[in-house]
VOPAGU-2260 file (C-alpha; in pm, 1 decimal, decimal comma):
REM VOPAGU-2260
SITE   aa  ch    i         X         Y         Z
SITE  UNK   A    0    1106,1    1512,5   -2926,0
SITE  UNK   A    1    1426,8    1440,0   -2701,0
SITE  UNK   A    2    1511,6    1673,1   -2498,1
SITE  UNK   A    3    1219,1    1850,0   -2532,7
SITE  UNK   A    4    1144,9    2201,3   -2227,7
SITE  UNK   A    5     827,4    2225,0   -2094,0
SITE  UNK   A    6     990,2    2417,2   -1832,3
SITE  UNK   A    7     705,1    2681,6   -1619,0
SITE  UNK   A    8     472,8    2530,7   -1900,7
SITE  UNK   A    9      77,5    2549,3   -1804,0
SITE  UNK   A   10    -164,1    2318,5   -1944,6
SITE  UNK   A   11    -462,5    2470,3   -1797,0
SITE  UNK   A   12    -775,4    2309,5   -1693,2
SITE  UNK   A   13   -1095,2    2476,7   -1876,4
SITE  UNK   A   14   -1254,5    2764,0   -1660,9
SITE  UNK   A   15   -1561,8    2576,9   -1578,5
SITE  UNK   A   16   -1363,1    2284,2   -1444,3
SITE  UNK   A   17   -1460,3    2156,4   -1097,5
SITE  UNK   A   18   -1292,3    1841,5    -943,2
SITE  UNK   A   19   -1616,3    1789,2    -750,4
SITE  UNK   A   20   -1757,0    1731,8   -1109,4
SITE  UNK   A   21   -1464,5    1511,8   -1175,4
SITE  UNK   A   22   -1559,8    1123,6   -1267,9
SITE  UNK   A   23   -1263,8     865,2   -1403,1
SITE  UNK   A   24   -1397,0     748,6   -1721,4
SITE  UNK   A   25   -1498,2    1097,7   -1808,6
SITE  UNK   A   26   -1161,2    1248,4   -1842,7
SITE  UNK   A   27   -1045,9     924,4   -2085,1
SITE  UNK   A   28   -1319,2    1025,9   -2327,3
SITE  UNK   A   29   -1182,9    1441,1   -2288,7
SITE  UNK   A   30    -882,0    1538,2   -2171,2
SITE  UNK   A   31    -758,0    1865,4   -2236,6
SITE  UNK   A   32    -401,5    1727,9   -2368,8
SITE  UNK   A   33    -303,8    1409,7   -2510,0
SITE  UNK   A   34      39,3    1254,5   -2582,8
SITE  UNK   A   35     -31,2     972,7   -2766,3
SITE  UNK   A   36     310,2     701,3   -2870,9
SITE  UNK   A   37     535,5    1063,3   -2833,0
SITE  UNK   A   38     869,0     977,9   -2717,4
SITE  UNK   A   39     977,1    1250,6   -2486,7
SITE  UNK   A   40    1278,1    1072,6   -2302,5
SITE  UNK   A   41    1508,1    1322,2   -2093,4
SITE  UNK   A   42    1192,0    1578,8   -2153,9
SITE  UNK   A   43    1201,9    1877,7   -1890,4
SITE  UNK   A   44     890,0    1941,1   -1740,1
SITE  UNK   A   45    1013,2    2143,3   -1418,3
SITE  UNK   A   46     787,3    2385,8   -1199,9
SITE  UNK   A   47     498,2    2293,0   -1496,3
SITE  UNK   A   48     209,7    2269,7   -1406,8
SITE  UNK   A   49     -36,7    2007,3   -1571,1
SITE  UNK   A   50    -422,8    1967,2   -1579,1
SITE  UNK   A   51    -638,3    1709,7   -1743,3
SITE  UNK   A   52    -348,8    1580,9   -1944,0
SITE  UNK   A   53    -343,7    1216,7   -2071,9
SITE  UNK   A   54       1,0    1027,6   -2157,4
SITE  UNK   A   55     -71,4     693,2   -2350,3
SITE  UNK   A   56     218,9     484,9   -2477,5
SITE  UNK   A   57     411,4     763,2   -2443,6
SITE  UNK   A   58     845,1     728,1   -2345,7
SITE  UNK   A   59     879,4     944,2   -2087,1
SITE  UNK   A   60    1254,0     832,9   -1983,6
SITE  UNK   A   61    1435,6    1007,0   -1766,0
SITE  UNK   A   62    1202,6    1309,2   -1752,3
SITE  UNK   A   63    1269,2    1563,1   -1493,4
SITE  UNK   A   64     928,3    1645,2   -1350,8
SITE  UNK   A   65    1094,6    1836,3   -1051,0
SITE  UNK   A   66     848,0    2116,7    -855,7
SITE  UNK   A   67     541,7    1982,2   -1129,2
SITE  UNK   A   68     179,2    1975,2   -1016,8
SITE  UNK   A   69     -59,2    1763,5   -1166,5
SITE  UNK   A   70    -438,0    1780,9   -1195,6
SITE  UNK   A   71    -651,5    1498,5   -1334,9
SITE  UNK   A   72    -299,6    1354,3   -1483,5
SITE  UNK   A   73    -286,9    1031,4   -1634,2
SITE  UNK   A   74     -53,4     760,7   -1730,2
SITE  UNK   A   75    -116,5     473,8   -1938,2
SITE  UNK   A   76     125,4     219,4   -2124,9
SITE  UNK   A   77     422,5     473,4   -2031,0
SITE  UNK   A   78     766,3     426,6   -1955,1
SITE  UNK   A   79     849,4     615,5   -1646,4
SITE  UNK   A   80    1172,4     472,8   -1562,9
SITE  UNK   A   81    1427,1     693,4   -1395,9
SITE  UNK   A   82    1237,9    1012,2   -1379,1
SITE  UNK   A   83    1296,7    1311,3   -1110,8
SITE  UNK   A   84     982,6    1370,4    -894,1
SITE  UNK   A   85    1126,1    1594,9    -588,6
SITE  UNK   A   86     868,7    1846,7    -490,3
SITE  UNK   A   87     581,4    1679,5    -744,2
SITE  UNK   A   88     225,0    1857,3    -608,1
SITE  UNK   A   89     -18,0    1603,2    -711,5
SITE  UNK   A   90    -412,3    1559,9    -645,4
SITE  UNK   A   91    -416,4    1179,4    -624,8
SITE  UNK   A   92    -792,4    1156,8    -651,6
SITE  UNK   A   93    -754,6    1255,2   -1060,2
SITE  UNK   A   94    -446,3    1074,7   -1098,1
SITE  UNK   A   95    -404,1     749,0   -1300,0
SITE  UNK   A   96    -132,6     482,8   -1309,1
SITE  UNK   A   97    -194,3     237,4   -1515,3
SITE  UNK   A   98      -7,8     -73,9   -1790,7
SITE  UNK   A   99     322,6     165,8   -1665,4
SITE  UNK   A  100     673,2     110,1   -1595,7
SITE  UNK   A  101     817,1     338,8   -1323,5
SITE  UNK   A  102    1129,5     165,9   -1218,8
SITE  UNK   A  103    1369,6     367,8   -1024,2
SITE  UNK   A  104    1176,9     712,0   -1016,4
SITE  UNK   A  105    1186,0     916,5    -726,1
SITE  UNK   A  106     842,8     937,0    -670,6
SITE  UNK   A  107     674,3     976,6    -322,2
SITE  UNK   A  108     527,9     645,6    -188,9
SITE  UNK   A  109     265,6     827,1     -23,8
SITE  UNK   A  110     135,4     937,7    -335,2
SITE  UNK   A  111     156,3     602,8    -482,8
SITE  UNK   A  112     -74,1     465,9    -202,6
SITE  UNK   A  113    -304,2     731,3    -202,8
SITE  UNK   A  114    -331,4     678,9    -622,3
SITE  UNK   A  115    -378,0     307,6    -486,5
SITE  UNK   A  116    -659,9     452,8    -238,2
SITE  UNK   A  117    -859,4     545,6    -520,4
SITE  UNK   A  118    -835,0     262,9    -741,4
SITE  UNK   A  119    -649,5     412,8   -1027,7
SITE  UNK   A  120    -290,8     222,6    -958,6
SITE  UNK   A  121    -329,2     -49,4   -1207,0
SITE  UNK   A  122     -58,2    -320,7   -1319,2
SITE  UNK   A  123     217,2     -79,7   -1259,8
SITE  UNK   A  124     607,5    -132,4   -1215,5
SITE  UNK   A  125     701,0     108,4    -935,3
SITE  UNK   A  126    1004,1     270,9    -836,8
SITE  UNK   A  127    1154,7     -67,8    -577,6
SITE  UNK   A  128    1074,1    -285,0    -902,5
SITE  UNK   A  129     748,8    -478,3    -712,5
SITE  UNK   A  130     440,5    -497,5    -952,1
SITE  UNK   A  131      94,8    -379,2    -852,8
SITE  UNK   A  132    -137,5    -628,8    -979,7
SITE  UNK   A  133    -445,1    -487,9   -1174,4
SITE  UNK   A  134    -676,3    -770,7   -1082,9
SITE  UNK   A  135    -630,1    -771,7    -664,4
SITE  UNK   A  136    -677,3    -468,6    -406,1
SITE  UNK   A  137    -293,9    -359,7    -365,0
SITE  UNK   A  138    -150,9    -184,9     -58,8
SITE  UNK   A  139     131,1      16,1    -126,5
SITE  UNK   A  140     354,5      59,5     245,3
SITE  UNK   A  141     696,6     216,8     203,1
SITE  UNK   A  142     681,9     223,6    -153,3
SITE  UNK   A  143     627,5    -215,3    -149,1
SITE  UNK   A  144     297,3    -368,3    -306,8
SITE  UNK   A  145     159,7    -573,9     -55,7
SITE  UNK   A  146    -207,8    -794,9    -165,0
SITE  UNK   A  147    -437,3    -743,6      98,1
């Protein structure tokens, strides 16, 4: 699926989802959408907006994820490398990094320390090419890992 548009897609949370009802090992057992070992390099996924979604193994390659939101959005085993994250809306609570390359992306530092905040950056590549190790407490300043 190269090249594949997703553009304004909406993969809606269920009507009786509540983040306040949200728990972490919950949404790996049922999320609402699952690529699973898909290969969607250079996929468009601008202005989308994505909740309870799950990407495992999945080659997302120079995606353009410009203007996205994301909900309860995970990331496992996926290659992120050179993606486009201007504008990205995320709730970093629900999201998960994890086993994930995402050299040279664009994405907001902030948002990678406040993924960090709540546990769920995990032996990740990020976008400066420093590691966040999955077995210490990482701080992520200025888009660095730094073991604290």
């Amino acid at each position: 699926m190269t090249d594949a548009s997703f553009i304004c897609s909406r993969f809606e949370c269920p009507d009786n989802y509540s983040t306040d009802d949200f728990e972490a090992s919950n949404f790996f057992e049922t999320p609402n959408f699952v690529f699973d070992s898909v290969k969607l390099e250079d996929a468009d996924f601008r202005d989308a907006y994505l909740c309870i979604v799950r990407f495992t193994n999945t080659d997302l390659a120079y995606a353009d994820f410009k203007n996205i939101h994301l909900s309860d959005v995970s990331f496992v085993g996926s290659n992120l490398i050179y993606e486009n994250y201007d504008g990205v809306s995320l709730v970093a609570s629900e999201a998960t990094l994890a086993n994930s390359n995402m050299s040279d992306t664009n994405f907001d530092s902030r948002y990678l320390d406040y993924i960090n905040d709540w546990k769920n950056l995990l032996n990740v590549v990020l976008p400066n090419d420093t590691w966040s190790n999955i077995y210490q407490r990482n701080s992520v300043q200025n888009g660095d890992v730094e073991t604290s």
